[in-house]
N, C-alpha and C positions, 0 to 999 in steps of 0.2 A: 552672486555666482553666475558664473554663464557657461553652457556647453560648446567645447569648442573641436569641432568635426574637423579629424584630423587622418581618419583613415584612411585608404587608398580608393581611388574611384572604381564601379564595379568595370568588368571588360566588357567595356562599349569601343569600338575605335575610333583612336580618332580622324574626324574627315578629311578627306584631302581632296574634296570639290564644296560647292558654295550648297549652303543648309536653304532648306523653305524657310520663306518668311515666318513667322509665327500670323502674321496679319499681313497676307502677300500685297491688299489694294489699300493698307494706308500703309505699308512702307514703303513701297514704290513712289506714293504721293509725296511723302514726306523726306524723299533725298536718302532711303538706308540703301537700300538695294544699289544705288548706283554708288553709295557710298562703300559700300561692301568690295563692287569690281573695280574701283578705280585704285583704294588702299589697298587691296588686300596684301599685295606685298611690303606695305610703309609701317602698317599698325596691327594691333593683336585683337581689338576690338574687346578689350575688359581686363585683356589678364593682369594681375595685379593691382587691381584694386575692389570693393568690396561697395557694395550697395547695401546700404540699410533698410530691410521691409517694415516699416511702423504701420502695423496694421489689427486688426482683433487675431490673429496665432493663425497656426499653422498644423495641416496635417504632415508630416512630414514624411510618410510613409509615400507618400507619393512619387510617381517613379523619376520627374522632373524634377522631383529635388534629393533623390535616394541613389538617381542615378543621372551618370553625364556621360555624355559622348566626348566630354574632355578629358583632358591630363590631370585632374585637380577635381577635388570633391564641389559641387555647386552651392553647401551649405558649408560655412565656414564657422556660425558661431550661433547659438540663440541667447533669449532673452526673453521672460517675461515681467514687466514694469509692474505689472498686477498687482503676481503673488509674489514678484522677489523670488522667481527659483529661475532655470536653465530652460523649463518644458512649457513652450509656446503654442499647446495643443488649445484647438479652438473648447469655449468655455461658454454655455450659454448659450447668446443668439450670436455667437462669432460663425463666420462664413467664410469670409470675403479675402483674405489673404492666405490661403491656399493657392488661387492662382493670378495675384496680380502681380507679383515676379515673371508670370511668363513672359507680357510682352519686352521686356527689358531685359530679360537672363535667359531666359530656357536654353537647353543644348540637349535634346534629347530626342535619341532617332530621327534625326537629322533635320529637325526644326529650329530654327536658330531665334532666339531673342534679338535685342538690337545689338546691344552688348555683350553677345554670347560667351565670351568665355571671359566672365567674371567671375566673384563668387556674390553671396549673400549671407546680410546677417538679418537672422528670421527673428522677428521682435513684436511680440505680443504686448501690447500697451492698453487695449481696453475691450470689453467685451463684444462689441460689434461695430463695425464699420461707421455706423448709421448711428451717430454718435450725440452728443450733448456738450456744449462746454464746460459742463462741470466735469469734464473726463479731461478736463486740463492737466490737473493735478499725476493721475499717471502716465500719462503722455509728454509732461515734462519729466517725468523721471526718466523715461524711454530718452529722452534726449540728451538728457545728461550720461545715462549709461555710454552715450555715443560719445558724447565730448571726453569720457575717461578715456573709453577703449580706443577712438579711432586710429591712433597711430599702430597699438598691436594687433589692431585688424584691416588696416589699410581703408578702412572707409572715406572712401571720397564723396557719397554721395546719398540723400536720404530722398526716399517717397517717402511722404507723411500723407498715409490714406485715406484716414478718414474723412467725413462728410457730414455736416450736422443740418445738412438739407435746407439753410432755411437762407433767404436772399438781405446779404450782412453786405450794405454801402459802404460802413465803415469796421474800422479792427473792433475786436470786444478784447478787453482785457483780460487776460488767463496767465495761470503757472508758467506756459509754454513761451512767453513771447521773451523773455529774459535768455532764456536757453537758443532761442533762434536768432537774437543777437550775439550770442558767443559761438555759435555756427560758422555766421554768417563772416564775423571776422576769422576765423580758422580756414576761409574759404572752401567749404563744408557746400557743398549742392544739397538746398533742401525745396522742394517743391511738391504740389498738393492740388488735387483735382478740385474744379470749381464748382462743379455739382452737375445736376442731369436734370433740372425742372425746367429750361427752356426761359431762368429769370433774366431779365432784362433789367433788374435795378438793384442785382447785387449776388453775393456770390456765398459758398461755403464758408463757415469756421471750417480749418485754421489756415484754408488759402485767403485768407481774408485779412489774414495779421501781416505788421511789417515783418521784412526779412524772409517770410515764406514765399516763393514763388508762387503764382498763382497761373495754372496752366487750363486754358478751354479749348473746345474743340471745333473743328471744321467737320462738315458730312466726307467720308471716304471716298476717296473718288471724285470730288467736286468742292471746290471754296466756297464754300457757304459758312458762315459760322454758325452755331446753330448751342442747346445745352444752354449753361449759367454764365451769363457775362458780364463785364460791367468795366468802369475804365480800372481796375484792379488788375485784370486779367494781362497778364506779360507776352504770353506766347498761346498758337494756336496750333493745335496738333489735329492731325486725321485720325478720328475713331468714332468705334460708336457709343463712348458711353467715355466721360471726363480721365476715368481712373484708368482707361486704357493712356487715353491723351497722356496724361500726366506720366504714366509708365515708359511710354516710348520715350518721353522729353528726357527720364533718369539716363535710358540707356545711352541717349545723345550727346545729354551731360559727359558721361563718360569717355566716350569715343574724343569728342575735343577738348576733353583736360589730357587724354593721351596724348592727341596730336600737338598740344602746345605745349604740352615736356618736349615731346618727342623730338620738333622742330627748331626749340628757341626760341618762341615767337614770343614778342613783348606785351604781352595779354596788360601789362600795367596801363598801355595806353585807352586800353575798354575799360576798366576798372579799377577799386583800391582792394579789393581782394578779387580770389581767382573765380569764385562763385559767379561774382557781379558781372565779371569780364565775359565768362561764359557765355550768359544770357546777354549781354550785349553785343554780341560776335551771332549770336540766333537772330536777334533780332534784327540786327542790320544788314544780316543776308538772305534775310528769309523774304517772304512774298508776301506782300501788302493784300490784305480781304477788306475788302470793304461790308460793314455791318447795319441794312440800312434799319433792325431793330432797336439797334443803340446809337446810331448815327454816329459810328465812331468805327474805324479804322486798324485791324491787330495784323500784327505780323505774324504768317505761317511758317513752322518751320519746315526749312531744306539744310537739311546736315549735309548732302554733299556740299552743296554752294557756301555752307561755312567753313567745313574743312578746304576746300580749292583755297578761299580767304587765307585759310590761316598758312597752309603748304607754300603761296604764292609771295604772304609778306615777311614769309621768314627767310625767305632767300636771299 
């Protein structure tokens, strides 16, 4: 059973000038803000479709998620894989997903996520962030709740938060990676923060499995790549800490699965599904860092410079 938040949003209004960053110096770096004044009249930046939080639960009382400065409730459904009920309330040593929706959905009093006016489904899968892989097991379930629902909830797009801390060169096999291949063909955005210890020879369970994207970070304000890397790592985001990275990369997801409905653009030519296509349209417009700890080379994203891409070859 899942809770599904259907009420009316409280009276907040809605804006009709551009919202604070939620992270004013790494959205700026990373192409929102300019992506923000360039579209703002082509694209809605979220609305209609649904982000998935896989994370240790949620307070929900919280006012970013109780309350929007949009037209539309910002909590659209929960879940928790745990106990098998609706109430995704933290459990335990859960913390950690109360507020890693911000940087990718917030809309409240007038701080904008990246994606601001999406919604989210709040999905409690294990008890703390800081995790084990033997939390595979309900964490696939959390995945599969997603492959039932996601057409009745418009899910286009899943964080998958957790972090098992530890520097993983290769995949480990778990419950979850069968589920992230049915994802992944559904063309389902699933990506996952690579960690925070600064490892240079490998990265998080479950950004460490095929099919998960694997997002690291750059220092804000400067290309440096810095955090858990490894040649796994797909994309680099400005933050200070991977699970922001990774958060911003959901809400960007977002923004140019918009624009390439929106446009018509032939995303088939970047990929065999629309997930793959995404992240290949990041990557090839984004800005080359050079990494001289791993002697290897990632692409940072610029969401403007891949929306211009996609706006410019649909024409």
């Amino acid at each position: 059973m899942a809770r599904s938040f259907l009420f009316l949003s409280l009276a907040f209004p809605v804006l009709l000038h551009a919202g604070e960053p939620a992270d004013p110096v790494s959205f700026k770096h990373a192409g929102i803000v300019s992506a923000w004044n360039t579209y703002k009249d082509e694209l809605t930046f979220g609305k209609g479709q649904t982000l998935a939080l896989v994370d240790d639960g949620c307070t929900l009382s919280r006012p970013e998620w109780s309350q929007s400065d949009g037209d539309q409730p910002k909590v659209l459904v929960t879940y928790d894989s745990v106990d098998g009920d609706d109430d995704p309330k933290h459990e335990g040593r859960g913390y950690h997903g109360s507020t890693i929706g911000i940087p990718s959905s917030v809309n409240y009093k007038g701080k904008w996520g990246v994606a601001y006016n999406n919604q989210v489904a709040v999905i409690r899968a294990l008890e703390c962030c800081h995790c084990n892989v033997r939390d595979g097991k309900t964490v696939a379930a959390a995945l599969q709740w997603i492959i039932d629902n996601h057409k009745k909830y418009r899910i286009t797009t899943v964080n998958l938060a957790p972090v098992d801390d530890k520097p993983h060169s290769k995949p480990v096999a778990t419950e979850i990676d069968v589920k992230l291949v049915q994802l992944r063909k559904l063309g389902i955005w699933v990506s996952a923060p690579a960690g925070n210890h600064n490892f240079t020879n490998g990265i998080s369970w479950p950004a460490s499995q095929p099919n998960c994207f694997a997002i690291g970070a750059v220092k804000k304000g400067k290309d440096e790549v810095y955090l858990d890397r490894d040649a796994k790592v797909e994309l680099v985001v400005p933050a200070a800490a991977t699970s922001s990275s990774n958060a911003i990369a959901c809400g960007a997801a977002i923004i140019l699965r918009e624009a390439i409905l929106k446009t018509g653009y032939d995303w088939k030519q970047d990929g065999s599904n629309l997930a793959g296509a995404i992240m290949k349209i990041m990557q090839k417009t984004g800005v080359k860092v050079y990494d001289p700890g791993t002697k290897r080379s990632y692409q940072r994203l610029d969401l403007s410079r891949a929306l211009k891409h996609v706006f410019a070859k649909a024409k």
